[in-house]
N, C-alpha and C positions, 0 to 999 in steps of 0.2 A: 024406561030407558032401554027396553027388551027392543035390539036390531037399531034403532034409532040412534043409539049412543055410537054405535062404532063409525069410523070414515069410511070405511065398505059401501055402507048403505046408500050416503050421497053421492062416491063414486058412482053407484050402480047408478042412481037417480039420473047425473051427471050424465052416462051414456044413453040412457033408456030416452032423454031428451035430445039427445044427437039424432040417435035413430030413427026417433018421430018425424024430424027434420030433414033427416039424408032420404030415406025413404019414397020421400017426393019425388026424389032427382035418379036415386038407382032403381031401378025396377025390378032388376034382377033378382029370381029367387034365389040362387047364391048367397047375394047380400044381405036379405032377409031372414036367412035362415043360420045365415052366421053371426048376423045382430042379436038376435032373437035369444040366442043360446049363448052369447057374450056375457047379454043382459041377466039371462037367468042364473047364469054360474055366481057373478057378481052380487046376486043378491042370495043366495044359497051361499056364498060367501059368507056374508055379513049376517045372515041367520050362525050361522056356526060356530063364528066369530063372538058373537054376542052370548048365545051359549058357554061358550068353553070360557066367557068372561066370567058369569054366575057360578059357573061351576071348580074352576080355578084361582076365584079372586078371595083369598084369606083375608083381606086388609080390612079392618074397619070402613066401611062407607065414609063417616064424618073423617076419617082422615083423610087430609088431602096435601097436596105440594103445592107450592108458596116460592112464586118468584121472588120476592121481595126478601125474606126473611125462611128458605127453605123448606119449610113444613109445619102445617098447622091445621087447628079445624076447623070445619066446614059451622057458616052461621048458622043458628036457630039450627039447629041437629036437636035430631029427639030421637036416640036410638039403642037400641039394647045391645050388649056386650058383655063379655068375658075375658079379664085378667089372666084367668089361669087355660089351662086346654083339658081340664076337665068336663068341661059342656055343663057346668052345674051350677059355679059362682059368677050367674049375671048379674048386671045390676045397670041401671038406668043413666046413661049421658047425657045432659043438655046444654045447649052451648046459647050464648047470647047473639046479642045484632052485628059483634066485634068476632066473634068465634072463639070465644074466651068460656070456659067452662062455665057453667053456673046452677043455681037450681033450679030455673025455669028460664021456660025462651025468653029472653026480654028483648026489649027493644033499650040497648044502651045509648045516649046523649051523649056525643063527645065531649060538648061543656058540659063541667059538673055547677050541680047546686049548691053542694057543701061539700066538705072534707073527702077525696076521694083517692084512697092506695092501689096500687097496685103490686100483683106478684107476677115474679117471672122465676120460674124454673123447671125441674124436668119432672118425670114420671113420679117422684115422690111428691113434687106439691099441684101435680096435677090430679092425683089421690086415685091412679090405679086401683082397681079391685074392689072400690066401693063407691058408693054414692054420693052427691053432695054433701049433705050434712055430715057422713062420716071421715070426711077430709081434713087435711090441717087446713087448708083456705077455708072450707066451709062450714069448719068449728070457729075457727075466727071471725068469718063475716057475722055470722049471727052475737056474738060479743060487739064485734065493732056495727054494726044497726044499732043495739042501744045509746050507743053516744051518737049516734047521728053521722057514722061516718060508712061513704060506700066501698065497698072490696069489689077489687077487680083481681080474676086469677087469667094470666097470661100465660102460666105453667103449660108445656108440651113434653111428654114422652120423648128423649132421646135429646135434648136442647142442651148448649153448652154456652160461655159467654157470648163465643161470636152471633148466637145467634139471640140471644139475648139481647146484645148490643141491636142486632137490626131491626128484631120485632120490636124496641122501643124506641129508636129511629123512626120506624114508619110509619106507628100513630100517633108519636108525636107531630110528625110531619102533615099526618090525617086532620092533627085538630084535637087531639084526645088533650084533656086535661087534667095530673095529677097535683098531689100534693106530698107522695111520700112514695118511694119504691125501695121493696123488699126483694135484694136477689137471693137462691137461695143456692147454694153450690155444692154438687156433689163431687162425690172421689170420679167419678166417670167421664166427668165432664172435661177433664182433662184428653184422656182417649178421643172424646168426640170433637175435641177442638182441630187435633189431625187431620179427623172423617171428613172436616169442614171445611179443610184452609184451602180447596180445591173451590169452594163457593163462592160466585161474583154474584151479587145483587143486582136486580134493575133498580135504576135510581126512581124513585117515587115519581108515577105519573099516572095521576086519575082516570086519564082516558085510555090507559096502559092498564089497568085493575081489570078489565073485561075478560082478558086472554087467560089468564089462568085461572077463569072458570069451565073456559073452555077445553082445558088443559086435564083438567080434572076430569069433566065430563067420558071426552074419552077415552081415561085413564080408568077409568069405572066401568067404563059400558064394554072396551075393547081388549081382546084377550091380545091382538096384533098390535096394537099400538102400544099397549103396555108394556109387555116384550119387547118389543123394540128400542122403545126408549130406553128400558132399562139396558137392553145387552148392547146397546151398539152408541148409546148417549152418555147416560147417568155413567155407569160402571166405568167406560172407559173414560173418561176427561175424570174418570177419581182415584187416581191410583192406589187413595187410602180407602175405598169404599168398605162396606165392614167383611167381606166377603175376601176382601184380596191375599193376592199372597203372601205379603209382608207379614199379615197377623197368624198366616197358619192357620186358614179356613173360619169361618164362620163361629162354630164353638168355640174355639180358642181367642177367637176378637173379646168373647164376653167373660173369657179366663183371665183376662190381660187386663181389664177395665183398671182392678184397683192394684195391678200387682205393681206399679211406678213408687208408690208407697214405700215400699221396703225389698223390692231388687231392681239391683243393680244395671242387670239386661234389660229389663222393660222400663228402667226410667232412661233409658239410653237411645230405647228405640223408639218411645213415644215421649217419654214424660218430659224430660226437657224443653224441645219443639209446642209442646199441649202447655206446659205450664208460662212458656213466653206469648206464646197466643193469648193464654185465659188473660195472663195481667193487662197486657196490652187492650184487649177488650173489655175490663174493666174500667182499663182507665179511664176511654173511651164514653163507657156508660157515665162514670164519677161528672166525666165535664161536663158532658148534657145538663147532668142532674145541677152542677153550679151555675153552666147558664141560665137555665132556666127555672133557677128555685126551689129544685125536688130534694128533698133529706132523702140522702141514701142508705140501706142497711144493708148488712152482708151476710148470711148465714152459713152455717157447715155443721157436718154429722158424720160421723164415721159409721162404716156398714156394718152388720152384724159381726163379722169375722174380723173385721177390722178392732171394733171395739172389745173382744171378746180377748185379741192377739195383744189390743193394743199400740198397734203396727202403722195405725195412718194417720200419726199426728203430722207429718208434715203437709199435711193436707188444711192441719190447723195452723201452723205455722205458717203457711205461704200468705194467710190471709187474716190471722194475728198481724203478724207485720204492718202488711199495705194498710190494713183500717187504724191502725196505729198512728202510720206515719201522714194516713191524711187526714184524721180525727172522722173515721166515720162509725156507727153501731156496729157492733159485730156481736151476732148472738151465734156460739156455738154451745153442742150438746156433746160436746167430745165428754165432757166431765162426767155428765149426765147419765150416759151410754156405759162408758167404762168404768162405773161403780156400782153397775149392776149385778147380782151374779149371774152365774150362767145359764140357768133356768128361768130367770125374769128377765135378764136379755133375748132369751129363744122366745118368749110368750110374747113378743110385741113386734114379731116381723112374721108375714106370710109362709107359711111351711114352704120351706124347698125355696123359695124366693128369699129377693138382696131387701123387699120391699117390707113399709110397716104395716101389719094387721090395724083394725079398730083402736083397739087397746094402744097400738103404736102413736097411729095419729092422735088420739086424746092426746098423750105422754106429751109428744111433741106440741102439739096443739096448745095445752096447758104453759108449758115453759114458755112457748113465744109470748103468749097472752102475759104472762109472770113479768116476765124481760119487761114489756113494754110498760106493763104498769107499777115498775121498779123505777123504771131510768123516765118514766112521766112524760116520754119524748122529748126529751131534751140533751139527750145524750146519751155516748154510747159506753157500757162496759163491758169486760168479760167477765165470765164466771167467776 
């Protein structure tokens, strides 16, 4: 991708083939020497350019942006990463045909053969900080292989209903085949619903799926086109982006995630707007899943501090309700979580992080697996 990736480089290309051309016709060393040196700046550009890409670009490579469904990862990714910013806890990412998490690159068939789930949710069931196996999806899929049934993790870093709703819109639309879908809903996803409602989709169109490889490409390769997009695109048509000024910079957007919970000012200033969005996109998801056959499940967890406070049951209450009133599964861990004490609550989340350690995901991992072979899929209860 070194020079290649940025739009410099084919600009430059673009002139350096003019010149060949014009050259015929001006003779002039003037114009020669001022082509000449046009052309060369142009690609002394896009060297530099391409540079201050590698050397500036923090982002995961597999991540990428998603016209359709906002952001998601790159297929068949085989890449190494770190969770924390310690430079010490990496560990191995691989993505499938779909760009769905997984243990190995596979090539996924949108028709399935037998029995096949999927999950969609955010950074905790995307299983941040660890590796496949030590995931709640990838503790789960290896239980569910024994009965013959495949797991698909749809889970993204930073994903809320709406986007939920669209990444299962879209391979639905693709062709994908399930039979059962587990949403899983954090206290944050609320916040991100705001982040999002400035989001219009392309409507799905196969021969439209080209461009935002493109888009990516370079978005990776170019430190110019990155920048740009972001200061003069993205940011501005977002007035919620997480940076803006409503949230009071940057650090303060990830202060604010679960305080709609229990004050007053921030359920005022997001939570309200975030939690009319999420139902509304749920509901959204529920129909699909009645059109088209799919059992729907609902999950929630309250965060460390949450559970520890006590503080973010309405987080279980908003979604007690609605699976109530439409008879769907609802597995939460509010109970679970808050009858730990304080010291075996701390030992199951990432030091300094909202996120669960190994020891977390088992926990978690364990209880879904419980749930599911309590209620024998046929129904939903709570705790």
């Amino acid at each position: 991708m070194f020079v290649v990736g940025t739009p410099v480089f084919y600009l430059a290309l673009l002139f350096l083939g003019l010149f060949l051309i014009l050259k015929k016709f001006f003779k002039g060393t003037l114009f020669k020497v001022a082509g000449i040196n046009f052309v060369v700046i142009l690609f002394l550009i896009a060297l530099f350019d391409s540079v201050a890409a590698m050397l500036f670009n923090k982002a995961d490579p597999f991540r990428v942006s998603d016209n359709f469904y906002h952001h998601g990862l790159k297929a068949m990714a085989n890449e190494k990463t770190s969770w924390k910013s310690d430079g010490l806890s990496f560990y191995q990412v691989y993505t499938n045909s779909l760009g769905f998490v997984d243990e190995i690159n596979r090539e996924v068939p949108l028709k399935k053969s037998g029995k096949r789930i999927l999950i969609l949710g955010d950074s905790f069931m995307e299983g941040v900080g660890y590796p496949w196996r030590q995931t709640v999806p990838g503790i789960l899929s290896e239980r569910f292989k024994k009965h013959g049934v495949e797991l698909l993790n749809g889970a993204v870093i930073s994903y809320s209903p709406k986007i939920y709703y669209l990444k299962l819109k879209h391979f639905l639309e693709m062709g994908l085949e399930i039979d059962e879908l587990y949403v899983f809903i954090d206290i944050s996803d609320i916040i991100d619903e705001v982040v999002y409602d400035y989001f219009v989709p392309k409507e799905f169109s196969p021969s439209a799926m080209k461009w935002p490889n493109l888009d990516n490409f370079f978005i990776k390769g170019s430190y110019l086109y990155r920048s740009t997009k972001t200061d003069y695109f993205a940011a501005q048509i977002n007035p919620y982006h997480e940076n803006a000024p409503v949230w009071g910079g940057l650090g303060n957007f990830y202060n604010l995630k679960p305080r709609w919970t229990f004050e007053e000012s921030s359920y005022k200033l997001f939570g309200e707007k975030g939690i009319a969005s999420a139902k509304k996109h749920i509901d959204l998801i529920r129909q699909i899943c009645e059109e088209r056959g799919i059992r729907l499940h609902i999950g929630v967890w309250p965060w460390e501090a949450q559970a520890l406070n006590k503080n973010g049951r309405m987080q279980y209450d908003i979604w007690k309700e609605y699976t109530d009133k439409y008879h769907i599964d609802f597995i939460s861990l509010f109970d679970t979580f808050e009858s730990m004490p304080p010291e075996e609550l701390a030992s199951i989340f990432i030091k300094n992080d909202i996120h669960w350690n190994d020891k977390g995901n088992q926990i978690v991992a364990d209880y879904i697996w419980q749930h599911i072979v309590d209620n024998n899929n046929q129904g939903g209860k709570d705790e």
